[in-house]
C-alpha positions, -999 to +999 in steps of 0.1 A: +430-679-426+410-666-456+420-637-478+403-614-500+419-595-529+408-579-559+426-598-589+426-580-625+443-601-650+449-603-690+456-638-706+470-646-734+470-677-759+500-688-769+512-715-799+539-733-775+557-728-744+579-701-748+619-716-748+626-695-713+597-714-695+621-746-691+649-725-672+627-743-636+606-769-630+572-759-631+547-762-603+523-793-609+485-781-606+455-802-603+422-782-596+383-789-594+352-767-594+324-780-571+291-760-572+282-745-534+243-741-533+246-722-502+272-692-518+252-698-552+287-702-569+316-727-572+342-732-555+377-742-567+396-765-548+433-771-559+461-787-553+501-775-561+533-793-561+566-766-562+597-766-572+607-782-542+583-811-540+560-792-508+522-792-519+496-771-504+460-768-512+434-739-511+399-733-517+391-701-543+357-683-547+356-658-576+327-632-587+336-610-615+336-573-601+309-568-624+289-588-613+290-606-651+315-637-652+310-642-688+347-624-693+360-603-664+397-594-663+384-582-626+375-603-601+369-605-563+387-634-556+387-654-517+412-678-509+414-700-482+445-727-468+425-762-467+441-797-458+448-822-481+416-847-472+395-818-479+407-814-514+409-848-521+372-855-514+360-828-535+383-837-562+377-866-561+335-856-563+335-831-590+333-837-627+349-804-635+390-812-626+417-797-646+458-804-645+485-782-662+517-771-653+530-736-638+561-718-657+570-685-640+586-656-658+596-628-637+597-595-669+598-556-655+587-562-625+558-582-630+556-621-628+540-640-659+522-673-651+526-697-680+505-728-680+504-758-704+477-783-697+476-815-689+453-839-715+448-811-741+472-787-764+469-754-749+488-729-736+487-694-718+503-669-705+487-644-676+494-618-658+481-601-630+482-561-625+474-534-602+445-517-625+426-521-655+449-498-674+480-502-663+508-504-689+532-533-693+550-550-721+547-589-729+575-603-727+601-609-759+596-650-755+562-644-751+557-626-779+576-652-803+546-674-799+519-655-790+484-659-809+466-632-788+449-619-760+423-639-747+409-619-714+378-618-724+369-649-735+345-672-717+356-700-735+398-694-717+384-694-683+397-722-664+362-734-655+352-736-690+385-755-697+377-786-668+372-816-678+404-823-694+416-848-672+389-875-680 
């Protein structure tokens, strides 16, 4: 089944994990982008491990709400269960494949997303909101090693990121 959602998220770049992500083990994510002449976009195709050793894997199709990707912090994002052959054949096709791993912080009410990446030294922190201008506070271990916000730049987008596990 296929959902739709509007997602509107702020990243951050951070010098190291922050000390609290180790309290669980992270989720393991490998993902790939594979260019869809039909939709004239990519589609991302990835793969989780939990906590608890399940996996499950989804196809995403983004478009910034602007209709700009350049540096949205809103998009329209369409996500889709797939099975695990159908991942594995595009990952295994595309040249654009990332890996990190998944801390969660749970911090007033909202749930941070902390991912170190496999095959290169960098780190982030995101979060996803209900609006543009909604007010929230980063969390104190956050803080401690954040650089700065990064939602708006090209270069921090996951796609632009792939590659890293060559």
């Amino acid at each position: 089944m296929s959902t739709e959602k509007l997602e509107i998220e702020r990243k951050f770049l951070l010098k190291a994990l922050p000390t609290t992500a180790y309290q669980a083990p992270p989720k393991i994510i490998e993902q790939c982008y594979v260019w869809n002449e039909e939709i004239k976009n990519h589609i991302r195709y990835r793969g989780e491990k939990n906590q608890d050793g399940s996996m499950i894997y989804y196809t995403t199709i983004k478009v910034a709400a602007g209709g700009d990707d350049s540096g949205a912090i809103v998009n329209t994002e369409q996500e889709e269960e797939i099975q695990r052959e159908e991942f594995v054949k595009n990952f295994q096709s595309s040249d654009k494949k990332i890996g990190k791993m998944r801390y969660m912080i749970d911090y007033k009410g909202l749930m941070w997303e902390v991912d170190k990446f496999m095959n290169m030294d960098l780190v982030v922190a995101e979060v996803e909101l209900d609006s543009e201008d909604q007010v929230f506070e980063i969390p104190p271990e956050i803080q401690k090693v954040l650089i700065m916000e990064v939602s708006g730049f090209k270069e921090f987008k996951n796609y632009s990121l792939a590659d890293s596990m060559e």
